[in-house]
N, C-alpha and C positions, 0 to 999 in steps of 0.2 A: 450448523454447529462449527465448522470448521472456518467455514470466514469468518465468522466470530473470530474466532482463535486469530484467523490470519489477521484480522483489521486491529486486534490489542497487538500481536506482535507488532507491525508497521507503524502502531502510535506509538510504542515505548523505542522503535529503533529512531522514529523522530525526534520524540522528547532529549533522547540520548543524543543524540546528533547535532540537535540545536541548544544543548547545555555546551556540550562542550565547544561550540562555534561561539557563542558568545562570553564562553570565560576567555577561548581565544583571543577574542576582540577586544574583553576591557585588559588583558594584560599587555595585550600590544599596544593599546593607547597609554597604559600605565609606563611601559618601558621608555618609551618615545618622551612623553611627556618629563618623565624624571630625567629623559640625558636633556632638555630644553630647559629645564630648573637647572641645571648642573652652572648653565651658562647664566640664564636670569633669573634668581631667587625668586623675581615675583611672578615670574610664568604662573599662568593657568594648566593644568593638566587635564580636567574633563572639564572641553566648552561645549558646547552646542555644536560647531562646525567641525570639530574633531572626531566628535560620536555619530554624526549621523555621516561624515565622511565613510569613516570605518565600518557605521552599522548596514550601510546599507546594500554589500551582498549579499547580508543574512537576510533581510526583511524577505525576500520572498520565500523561504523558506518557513521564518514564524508567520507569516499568512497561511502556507500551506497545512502548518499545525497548528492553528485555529480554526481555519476551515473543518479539517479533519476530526477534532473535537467538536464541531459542533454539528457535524454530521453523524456522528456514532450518538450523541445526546438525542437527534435526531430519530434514530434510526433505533435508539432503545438497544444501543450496542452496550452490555457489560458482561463483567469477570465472572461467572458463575461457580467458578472456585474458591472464591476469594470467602475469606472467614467473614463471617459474620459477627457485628461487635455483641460480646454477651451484658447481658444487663446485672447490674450491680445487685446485690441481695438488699433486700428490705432492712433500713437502719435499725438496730436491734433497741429498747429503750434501754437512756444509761440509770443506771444505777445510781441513787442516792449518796450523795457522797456523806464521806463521815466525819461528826462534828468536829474531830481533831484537829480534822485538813482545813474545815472555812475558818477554823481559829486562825492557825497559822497563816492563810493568804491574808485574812483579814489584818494580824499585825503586820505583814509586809508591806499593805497596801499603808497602812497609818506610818509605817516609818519612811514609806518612800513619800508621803505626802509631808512627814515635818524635816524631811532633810531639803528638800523642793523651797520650801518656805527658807529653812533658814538659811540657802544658796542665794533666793531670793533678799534675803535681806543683809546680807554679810556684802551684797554687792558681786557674786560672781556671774549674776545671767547678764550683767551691763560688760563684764570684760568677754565673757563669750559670746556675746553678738555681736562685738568690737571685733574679737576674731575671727569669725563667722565672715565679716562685712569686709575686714581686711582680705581676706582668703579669697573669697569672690571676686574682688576687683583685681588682684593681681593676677587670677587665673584671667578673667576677661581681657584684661590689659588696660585698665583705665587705671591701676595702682602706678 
């Protein structure tokens, strides 16, 4: 019982160690990277030789907690405190709904279908997809 205990403590002081090693990592590449934009607007900030330059103290570390994970998965190491998820209750039957209420959707659904049409025929779905299509390509940058 108690390695138990000891070998979840040692995974979570890993997990905690190699979060914060590599938030470490991407802001120091982040920092570095933007004083390099400062000078070349078209700098790259994460290349491929940047990130594995910087990542690679920490790799043996996330080996170590992947190892470590897949030896406790191994070894049928878990939390034996940990809550358990409760199961949801049985969906109750709904209730018939009341003739009132299908009226009322019912007209909503017939007015939002003849306002649709007469968008459609007044010509406003050709100027909103014109806008639609404008908005697109300027966020792209082909406008």
């Amino acid at each position: 019982m108690k390695r138990r205990r000891v070998y979840l403590i040692l995974q979570t002081l890993l997990c905690i160690t190699l979060t914060v090693l590599l938030s470490a990592c991407a802001l120091s590449i982040y920092r570095e990277g933007a004083a390099a934009r400062a000078q070349n607007p078209l700098e790259s900030i994460y290349t491929p030789g940047i990130v594995a330059e910087k990542a690679a103290p920490i790799l043996p570390l996330l080996f170590a907690a992947v190892g470590f994970m897949i030896a406790g998965l191994v070894l049928g190491v878990k939390d034996e405190g940990a809550e358990k998820a409760e199961r949801l209750p049985a969906p109750q039957p709904r209730a018939a709904k009341p003739a009132n209420r299908v009226r009322v959707q019912a007209v909503l659904i017939a007015a939002a279908a003849i306002l649709i049409l007469a968008g459609i025929l007044n010509g406003s779905a050709r100027d909103v997809l014109y806008k639609a299509i404008t908005i697109c390509t300027e966020c792209v940058g082909f406008g």
